[in-house]
PAGUKE-676362 format. One record per residue: residue in one letter; x, y, z of N, C-alpha, C in turn. Coordinates in steps of 0.1 Angstrom, whole numbers, padded with zeros to 4 digits, always signed. Layout:
<atoms>
AXYZXYZXYZ;...
</atoms>
This chain:
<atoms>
X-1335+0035+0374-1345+0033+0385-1357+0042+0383;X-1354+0052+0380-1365+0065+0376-1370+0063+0386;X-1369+0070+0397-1374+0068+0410-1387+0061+0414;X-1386+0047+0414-1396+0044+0416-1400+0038+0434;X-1410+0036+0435-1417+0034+0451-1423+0024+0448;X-1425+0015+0460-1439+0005+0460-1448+0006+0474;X-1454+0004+0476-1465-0001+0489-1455-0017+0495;X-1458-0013+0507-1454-0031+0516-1461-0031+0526;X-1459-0038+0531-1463-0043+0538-1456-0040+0552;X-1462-0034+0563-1447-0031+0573-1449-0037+0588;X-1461-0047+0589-1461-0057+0599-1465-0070+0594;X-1465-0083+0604-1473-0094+0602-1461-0101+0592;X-1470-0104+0577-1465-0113+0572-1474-0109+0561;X-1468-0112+0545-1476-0115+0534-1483-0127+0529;X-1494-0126+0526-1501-0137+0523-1503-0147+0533;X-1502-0139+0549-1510-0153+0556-1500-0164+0561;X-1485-0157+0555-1477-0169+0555-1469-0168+0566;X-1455-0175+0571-1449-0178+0582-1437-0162+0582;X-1434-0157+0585-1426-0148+0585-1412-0149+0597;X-1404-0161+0592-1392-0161+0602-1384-0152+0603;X-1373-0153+0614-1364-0139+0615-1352-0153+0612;X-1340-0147+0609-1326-0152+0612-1322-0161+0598;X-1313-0167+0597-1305-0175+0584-1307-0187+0586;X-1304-0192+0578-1304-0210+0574-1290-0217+0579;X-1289-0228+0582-1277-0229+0590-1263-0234+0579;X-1258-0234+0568-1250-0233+0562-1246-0222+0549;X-1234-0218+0546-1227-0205+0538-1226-0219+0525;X-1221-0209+0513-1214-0214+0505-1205-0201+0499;X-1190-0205+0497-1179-0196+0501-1176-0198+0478;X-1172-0188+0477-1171-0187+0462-1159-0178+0459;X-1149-0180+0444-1139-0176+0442-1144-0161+0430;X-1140-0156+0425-1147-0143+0415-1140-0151+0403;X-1132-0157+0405-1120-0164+0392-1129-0176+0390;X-1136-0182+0398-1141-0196+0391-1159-0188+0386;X-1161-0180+0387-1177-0176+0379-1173-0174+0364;X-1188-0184+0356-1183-0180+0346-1195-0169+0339;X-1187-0154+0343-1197-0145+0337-1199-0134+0353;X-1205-0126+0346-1206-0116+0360-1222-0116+0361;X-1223-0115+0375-1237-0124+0381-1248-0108+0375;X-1259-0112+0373-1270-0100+0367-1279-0098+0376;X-1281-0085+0381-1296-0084+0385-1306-0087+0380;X-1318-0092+0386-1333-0092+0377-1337-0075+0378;X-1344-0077+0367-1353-0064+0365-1361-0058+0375;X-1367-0064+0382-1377-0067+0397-1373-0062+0410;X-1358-0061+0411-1354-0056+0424-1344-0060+0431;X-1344-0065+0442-1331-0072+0451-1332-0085+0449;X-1330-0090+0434-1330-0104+0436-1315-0101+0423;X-1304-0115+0420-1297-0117+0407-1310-0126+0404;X-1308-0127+0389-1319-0134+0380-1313-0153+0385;X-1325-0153+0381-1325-0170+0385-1313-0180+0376;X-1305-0183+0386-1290-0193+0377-1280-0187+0375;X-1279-0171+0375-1269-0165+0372-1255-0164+0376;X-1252-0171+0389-1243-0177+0392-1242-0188+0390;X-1234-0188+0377-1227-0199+0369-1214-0203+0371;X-1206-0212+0371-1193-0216+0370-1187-0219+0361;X-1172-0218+0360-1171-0228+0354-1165-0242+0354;X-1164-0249+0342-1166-0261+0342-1153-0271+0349;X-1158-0275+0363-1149-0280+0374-1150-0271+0384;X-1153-0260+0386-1156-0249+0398-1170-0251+0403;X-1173-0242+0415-1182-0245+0419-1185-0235+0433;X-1188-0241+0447-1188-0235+0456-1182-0244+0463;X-1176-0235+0475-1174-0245+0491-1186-0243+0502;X-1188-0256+0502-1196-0259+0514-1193-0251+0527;X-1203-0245+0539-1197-0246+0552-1210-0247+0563;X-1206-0253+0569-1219-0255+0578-1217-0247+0588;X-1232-0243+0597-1228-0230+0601-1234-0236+0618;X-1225-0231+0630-1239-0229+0644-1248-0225+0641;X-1253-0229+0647-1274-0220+0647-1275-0212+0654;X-1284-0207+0650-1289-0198+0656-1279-0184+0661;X-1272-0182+0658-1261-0174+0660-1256-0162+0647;X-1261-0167+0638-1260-0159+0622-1268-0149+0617;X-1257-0139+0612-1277-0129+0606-1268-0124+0593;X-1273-0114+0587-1273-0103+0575-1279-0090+0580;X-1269-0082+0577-1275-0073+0584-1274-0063+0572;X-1279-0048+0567-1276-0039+0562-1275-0027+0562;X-1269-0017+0557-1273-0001+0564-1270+0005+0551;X-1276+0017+0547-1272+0026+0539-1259+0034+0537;X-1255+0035+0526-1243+0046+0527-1248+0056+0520;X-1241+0071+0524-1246+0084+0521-1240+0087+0503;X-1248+0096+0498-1244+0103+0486-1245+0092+0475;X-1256+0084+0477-1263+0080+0469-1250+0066+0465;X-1241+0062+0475-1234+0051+0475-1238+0036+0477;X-1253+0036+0474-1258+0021+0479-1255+0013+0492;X-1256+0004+0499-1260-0009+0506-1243-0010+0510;X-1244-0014+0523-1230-0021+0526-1241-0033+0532;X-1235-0045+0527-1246-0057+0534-1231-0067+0540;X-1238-0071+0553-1226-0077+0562-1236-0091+0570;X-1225-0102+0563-1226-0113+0569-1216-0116+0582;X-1223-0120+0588-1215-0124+0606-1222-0143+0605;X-1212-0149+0605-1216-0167+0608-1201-0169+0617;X-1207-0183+0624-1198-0191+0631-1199-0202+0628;X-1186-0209+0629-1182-0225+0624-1174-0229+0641;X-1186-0238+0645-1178-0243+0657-1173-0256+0660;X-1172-0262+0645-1163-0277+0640-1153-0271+0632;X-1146-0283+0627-1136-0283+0618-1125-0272+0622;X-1117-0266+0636-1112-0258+0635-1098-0255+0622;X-1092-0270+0619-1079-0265+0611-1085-0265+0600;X-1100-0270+0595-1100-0269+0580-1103-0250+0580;X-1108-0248+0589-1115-0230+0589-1104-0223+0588;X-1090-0227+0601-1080-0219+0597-1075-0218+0587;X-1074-0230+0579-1068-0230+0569-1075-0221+0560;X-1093-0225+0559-1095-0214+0550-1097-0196+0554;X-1094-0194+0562-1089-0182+0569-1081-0175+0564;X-1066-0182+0569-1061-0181+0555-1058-0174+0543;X-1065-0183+0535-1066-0184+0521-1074-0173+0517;X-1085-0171+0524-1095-0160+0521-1087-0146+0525;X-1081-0146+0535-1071-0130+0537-1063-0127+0528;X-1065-0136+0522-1050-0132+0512-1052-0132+0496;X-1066-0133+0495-1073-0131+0487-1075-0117+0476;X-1078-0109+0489-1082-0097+0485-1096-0092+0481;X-1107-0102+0484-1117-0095+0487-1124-0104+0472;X-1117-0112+0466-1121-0116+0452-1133-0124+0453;X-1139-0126+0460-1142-0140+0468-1159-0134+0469;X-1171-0141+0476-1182-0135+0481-1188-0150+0489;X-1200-0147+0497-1208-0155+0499-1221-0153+0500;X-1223-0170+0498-1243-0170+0495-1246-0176+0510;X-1253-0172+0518-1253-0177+0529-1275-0176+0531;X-1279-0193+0531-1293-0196+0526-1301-0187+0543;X-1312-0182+0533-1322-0181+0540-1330-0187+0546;X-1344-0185+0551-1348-0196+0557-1362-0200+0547;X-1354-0198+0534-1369-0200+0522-1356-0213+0515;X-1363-0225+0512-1358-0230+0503-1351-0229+0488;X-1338-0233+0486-1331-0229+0475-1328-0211+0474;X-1331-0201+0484-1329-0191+0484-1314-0189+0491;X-1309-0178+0487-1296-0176+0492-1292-0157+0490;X-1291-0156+0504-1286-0138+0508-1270-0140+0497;X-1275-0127+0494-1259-0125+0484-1247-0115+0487;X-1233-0116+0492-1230-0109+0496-1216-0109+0491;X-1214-0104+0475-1205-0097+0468-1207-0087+0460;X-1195-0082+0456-1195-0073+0444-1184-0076+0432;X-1190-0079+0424-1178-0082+0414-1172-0072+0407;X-1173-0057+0409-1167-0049+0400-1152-0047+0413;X-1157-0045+0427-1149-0038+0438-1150-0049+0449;X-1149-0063+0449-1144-0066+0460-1155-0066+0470;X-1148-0078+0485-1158-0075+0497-1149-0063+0498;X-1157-0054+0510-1152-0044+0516-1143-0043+0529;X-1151-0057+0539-1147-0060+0549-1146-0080+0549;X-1135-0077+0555-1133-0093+0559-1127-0096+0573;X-1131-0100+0582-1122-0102+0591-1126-0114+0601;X-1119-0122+0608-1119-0138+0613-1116-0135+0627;X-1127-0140+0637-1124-0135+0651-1121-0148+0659;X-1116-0158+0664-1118-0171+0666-1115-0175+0683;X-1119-0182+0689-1118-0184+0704-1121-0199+0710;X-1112-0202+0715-1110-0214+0724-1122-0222+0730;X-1126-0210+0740-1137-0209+0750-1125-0209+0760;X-1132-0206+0775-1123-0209+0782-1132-0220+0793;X-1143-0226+0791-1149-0241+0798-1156-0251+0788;X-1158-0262+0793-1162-0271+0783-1172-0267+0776;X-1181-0260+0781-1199-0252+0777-1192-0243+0770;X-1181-0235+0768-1180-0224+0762-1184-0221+0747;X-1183-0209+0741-1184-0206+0728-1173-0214+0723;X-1173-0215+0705-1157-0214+0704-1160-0219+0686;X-1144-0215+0683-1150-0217+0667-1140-0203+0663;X-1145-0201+0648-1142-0191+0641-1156-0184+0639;X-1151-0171+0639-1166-0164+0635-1164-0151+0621;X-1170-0157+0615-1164-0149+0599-1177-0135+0599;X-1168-0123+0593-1172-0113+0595-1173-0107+0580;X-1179-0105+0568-1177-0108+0553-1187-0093+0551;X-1182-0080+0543-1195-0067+0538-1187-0069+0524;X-1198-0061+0515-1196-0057+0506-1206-0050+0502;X-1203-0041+0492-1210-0024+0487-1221-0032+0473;X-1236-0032+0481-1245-0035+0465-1254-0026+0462;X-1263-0030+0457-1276-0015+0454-1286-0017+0465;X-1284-0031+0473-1301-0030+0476-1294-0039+0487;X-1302-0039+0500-1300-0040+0513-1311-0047+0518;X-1313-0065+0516-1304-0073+0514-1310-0077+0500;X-1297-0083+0497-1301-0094+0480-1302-0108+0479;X-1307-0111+0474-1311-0126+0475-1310-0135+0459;X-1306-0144+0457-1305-0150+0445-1313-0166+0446;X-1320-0174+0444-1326-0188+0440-1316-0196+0428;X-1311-0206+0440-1306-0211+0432-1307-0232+0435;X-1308-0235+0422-1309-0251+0427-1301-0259+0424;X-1305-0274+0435-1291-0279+0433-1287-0288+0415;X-1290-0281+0408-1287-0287+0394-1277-0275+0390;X-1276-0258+0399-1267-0250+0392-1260-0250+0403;X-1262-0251+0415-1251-0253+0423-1242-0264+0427;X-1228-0262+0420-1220-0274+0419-1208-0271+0437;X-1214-0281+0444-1202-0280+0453-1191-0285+0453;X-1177-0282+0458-1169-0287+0455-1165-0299+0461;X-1153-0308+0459-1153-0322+0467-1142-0311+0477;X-1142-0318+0489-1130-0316+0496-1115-0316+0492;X-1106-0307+0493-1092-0310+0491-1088-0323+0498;X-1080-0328+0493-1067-0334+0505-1059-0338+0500;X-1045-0342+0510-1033-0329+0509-1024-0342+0512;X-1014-0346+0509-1003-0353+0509-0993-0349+0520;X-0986-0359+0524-0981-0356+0538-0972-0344+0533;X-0963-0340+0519-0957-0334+0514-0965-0318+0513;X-0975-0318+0518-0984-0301+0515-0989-0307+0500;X-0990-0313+0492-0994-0311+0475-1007-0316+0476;X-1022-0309+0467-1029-0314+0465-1030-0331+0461;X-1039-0341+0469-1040-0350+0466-1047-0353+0453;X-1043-0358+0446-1046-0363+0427-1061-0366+0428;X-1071-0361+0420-1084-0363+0422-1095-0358+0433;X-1088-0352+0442-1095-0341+0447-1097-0328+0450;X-1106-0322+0453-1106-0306+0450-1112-0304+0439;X-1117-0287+0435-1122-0284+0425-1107-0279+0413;
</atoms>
């Protein structure tokens, strides 16, 4: 790093341009087992270099569509020169049994896992794993509502320990391969031909 500094900009907007606050309204949920390769920083700063989340061949990402307006990224420092804890907070207020299910799956994981959850710049996406150590925090808060208007849904709660607070990766849809949906045979078995 050789301590280096820049000049910013610390109101308004750069270049005249639109300066939103908040996230884009869908995640994409990713395994550490299906990357093929370990993702690289660019030279430049809080970005991974362009593509570097690669898969491999049949892998990919899961889709999740997100409420609006209800999502952020947040970050804070850790002391003694320990880098960035960056923490995604989203809510899914459809699909309750596919969420439980992936609920789940993701606890019992162990942390192998990350997500890209898009900004509000095209083909851009907040990044929020570590591949050497795991997310840090994971935890699934979920609620009924108790009237028809209520909240309700799952609300995923996802940190992990990086250098820079927040990171962002560009990625397009020619490198991002989504996956198809599972589905499941009345016996619990993957149905033949679907899934990644």
């Amino acid at each position: 790093m050789a301590c280096n500094l820049r000049s910013a900009v610390g109101y308004g907007s750069t270049a005249c341009l639109e300066n939103f606050s908040g996230v884009g309204g869908e995640a994409f949920l990713f395994l550490k087992s299906d990357l093929d390769g370990v993702p690289e920083y660019s030279g430049g700063g809080n970005t991974f270099k362009e593509g570097t989340f690669k898969f491999k061949d049949g892998k990919g990402v899961y889709n999740i569509k997100l409420k609006k307006a209800v999502n952020s990224v947040t970050w804070s420092n850790n002391p003694n020169s320990g880098g960035y804890t960056v923490t995604a907070t989203f809510t899914v207020a459809d699909d309750m049994n596919k969420m439980a299910f992936n609920g789940r799956t993701l606890n019992n994981l162990g942390g192998d896992w990350g997500v890209l959850i898009a900004t509000a710049n095209a083909n851009e996406y907040y990044v929020i794993y570590n591949h050497q150590f795991g997310l840090s925090t994971f935890t699934v808060e979920g609620t009924t509502g108790d009237a028809p208007d209520s909240d309700h849904g799952h609300t995923y709660t996802v940190a992990a320990t990086m250098f820079y607070g927040p990171t962002v990766v560009t990625l397009t849809e020619d490198v991002l391969t989504v996956n198809e949906d599972v589905k499941y045979t009345e016996d619990g078995e993957v149905e033949s031909g679907t899934g990644a």
